[in-house]
C-alpha positions in Angstrom: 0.0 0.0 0.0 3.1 2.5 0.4 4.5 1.5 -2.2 1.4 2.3 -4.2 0.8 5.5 -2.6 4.0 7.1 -3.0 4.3 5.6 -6.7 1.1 7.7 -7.1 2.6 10.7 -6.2 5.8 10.7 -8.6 3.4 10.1 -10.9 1.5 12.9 -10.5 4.3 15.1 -9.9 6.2 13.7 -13.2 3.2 14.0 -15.5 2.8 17.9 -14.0 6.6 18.8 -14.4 6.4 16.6 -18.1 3.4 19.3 -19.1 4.8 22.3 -17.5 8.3 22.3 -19.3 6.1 21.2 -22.4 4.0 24.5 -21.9 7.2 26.9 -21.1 8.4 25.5 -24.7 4.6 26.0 -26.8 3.2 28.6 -24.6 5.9 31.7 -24.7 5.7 31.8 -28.2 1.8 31.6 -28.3 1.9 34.4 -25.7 4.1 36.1 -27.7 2.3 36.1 -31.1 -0.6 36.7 -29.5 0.6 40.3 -27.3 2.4 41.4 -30.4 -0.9 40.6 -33.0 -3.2 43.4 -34.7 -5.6 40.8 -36.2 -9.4 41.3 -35.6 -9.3 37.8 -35.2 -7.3 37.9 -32.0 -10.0 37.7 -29.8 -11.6 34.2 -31.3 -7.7 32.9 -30.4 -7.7 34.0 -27.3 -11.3 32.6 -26.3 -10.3 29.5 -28.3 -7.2 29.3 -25.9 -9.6 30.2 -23.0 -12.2 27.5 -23.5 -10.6 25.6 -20.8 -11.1 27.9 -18.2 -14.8 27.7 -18.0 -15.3 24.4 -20.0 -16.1 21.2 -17.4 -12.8 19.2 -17.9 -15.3 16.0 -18.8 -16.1 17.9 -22.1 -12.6 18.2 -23.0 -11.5 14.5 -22.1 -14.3 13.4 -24.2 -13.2 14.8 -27.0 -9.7 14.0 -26.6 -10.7 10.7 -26.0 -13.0 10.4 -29.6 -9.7 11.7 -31.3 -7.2 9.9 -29.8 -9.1 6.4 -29.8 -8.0 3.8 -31.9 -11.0 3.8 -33.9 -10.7 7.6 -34.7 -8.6 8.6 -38.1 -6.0 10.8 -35.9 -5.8 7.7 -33.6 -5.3 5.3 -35.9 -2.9 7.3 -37.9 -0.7 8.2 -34.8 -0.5 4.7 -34.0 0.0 3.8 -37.0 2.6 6.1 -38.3 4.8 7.0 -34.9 3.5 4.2 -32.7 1.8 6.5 -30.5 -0.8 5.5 -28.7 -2.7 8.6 -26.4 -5.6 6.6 -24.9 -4.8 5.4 -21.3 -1.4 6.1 -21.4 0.6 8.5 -19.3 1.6 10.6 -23.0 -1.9 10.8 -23.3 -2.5 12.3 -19.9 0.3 14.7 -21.1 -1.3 15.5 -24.2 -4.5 16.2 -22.6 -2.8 18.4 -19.1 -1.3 20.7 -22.2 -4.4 21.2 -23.4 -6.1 22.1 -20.4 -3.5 23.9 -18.4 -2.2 25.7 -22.0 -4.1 29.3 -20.8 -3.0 28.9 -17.3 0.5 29.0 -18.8 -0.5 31.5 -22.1 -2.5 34.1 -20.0 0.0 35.7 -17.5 2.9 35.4 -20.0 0.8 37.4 -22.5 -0.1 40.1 -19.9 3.2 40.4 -18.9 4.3 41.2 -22.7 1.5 43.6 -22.8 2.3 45.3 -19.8 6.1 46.0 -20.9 7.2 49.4 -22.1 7.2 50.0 -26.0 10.7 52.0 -25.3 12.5 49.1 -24.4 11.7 46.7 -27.5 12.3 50.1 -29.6 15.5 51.2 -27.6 16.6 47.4 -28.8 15.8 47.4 -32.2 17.4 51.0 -32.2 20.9 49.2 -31.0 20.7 46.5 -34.0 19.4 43.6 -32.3 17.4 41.0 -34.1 13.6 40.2 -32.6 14.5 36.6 -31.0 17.7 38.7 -29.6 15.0 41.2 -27.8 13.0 38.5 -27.0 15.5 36.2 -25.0 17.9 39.2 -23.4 15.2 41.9 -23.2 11.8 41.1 -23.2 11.8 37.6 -21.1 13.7 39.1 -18.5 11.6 41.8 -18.0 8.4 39.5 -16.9 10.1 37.2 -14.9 7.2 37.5 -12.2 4.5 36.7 -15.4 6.5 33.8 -16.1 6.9 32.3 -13.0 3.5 32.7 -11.9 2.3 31.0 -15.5 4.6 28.1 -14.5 3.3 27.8 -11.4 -0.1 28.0 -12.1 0.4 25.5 -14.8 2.3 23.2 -12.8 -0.3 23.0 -10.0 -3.1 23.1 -12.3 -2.1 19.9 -13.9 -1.0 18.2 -10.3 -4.8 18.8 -9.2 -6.5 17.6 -12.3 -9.6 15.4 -12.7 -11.7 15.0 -15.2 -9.9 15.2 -18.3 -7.2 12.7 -16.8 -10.3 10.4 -15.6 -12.0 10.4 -19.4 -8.4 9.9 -21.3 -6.6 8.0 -18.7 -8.7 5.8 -16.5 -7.4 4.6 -13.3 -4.6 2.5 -14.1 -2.0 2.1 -11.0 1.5 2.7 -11.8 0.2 4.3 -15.3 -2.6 6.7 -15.0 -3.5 6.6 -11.9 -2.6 10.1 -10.1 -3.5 11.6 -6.7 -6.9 13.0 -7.7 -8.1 10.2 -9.5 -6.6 8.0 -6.3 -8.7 10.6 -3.9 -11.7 9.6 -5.2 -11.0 5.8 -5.9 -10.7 5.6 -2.5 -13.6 7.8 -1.0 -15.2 5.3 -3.0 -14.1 2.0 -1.7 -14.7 4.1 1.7 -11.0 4.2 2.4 -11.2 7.6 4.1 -7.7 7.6 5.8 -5.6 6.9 2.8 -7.4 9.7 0.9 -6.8 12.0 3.2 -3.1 11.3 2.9 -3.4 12.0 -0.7 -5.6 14.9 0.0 -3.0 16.5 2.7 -0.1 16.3 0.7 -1.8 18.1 -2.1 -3.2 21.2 0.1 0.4 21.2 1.5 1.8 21.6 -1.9 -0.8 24.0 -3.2 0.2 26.2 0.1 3.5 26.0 -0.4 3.7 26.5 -3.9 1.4 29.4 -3.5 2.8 31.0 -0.4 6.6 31.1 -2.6 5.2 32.8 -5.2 3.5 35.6 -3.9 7.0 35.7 -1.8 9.2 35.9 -5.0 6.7 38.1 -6.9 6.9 40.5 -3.5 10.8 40.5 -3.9 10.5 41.2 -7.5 8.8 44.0 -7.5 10.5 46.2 -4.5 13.4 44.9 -6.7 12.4 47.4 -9.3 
């Protein structure tokens, strides 16, 4: 049984740090072309992007499920092709956390490229640097409290997840099986004392996770 629990938890902490440095890679640059777009049809993105937010996480794992079934075209043809199978799989339960934590990763990082003063892009381009130059030495170092509050929010997003992981994963011990999924397996089976271990440790993280962001955010900012 402890062996079981604690294999639960890497899991769950794996598949969140798997999707979180998966996010830092595909959501900057959504961020970015987003904050830097004129289109009129940059709202429709960003609601598209937003969808998760208000959108019961059983919706989403459905449909991630249909497409990612063997029996679906895109399922067949990822198996097929790459041998990739998405369907109660941990790399499906990382396909679908992207998906629903991408505007918990997108969101601040956008803001915080909005919120940066024209002059100092300008002042760069002025001195002959490229725009992935700005980017990595003047713009990403200048919303270092937007991007580690994005990576934290998506990191602890994903570690408390449950629906989408329960419609696209199952409950597969060793596999799919992570602490939310393992709370209510065992509120189920009326085995209240081993969920409130998993249940503890996850309001511990969530308040210490928490608690050092608003601390390095705080510093940040007297910082200058």
């Amino acid at each position: 049984m402890a062996q079981e629990f604690w294999q639960t938890l890497w899991l769950t902490f794996r598949l969140a740090a798997v999707t979180t440095l998966l996010l830092i890679l595909i959501g900057i640059p959504i961020a970015y072309g987003i904050s830097r777009s004129r289109s009129r049809f940059k709202p429709l993105l960003e609601a598209l992007i937003s969808m998760p937010l208000v959108l019961p996480p059983t919706v989403l794992g459905f449909y991630l499920l249909l497409a990612f079934s063997p029996g679906s075209w895109l399922g067949a043809w990822l198996e097929q092709a790459f041998g990739l199978k998405l369907v109660f799989t941990f790399a499906g339960l990382v396909v679908g956390s992207i998906f629903y934590s991408l505007p918990f990763m997108v969101q601040p990082v956008q803001s915080g490229f909005e919120n940066l003063p024209p002059n100092l892009v300008e002042a760069s381009y002025t001195l002959g640097k490229s725009r992935m130059e700005t980017l990595l030495r003047v713009q990403l170092p200048n919303i270092k409290p937007s991007l580690l509050t994005g990576i934290v929010l998506a990191f602890a997003h994903t570690v408390g997840e449950f629906g989408v992981i329960l419609m696209i994963g199952g409950n597969i011990p060793g596999q799919t099986r992570v602490a939310s999924i393992a709370i209510y397996d065992e509120v189920e089976a009326l085995h209240y004392g081993l969920a409130n271990q998993y249940a503890l440790v996850l309001i511990a993280f969530a308040f210490s996770i928490l608690a050092m962001v608003y601390a390095i955010n705080r510093r940040m900012l007297r910082a200058g």
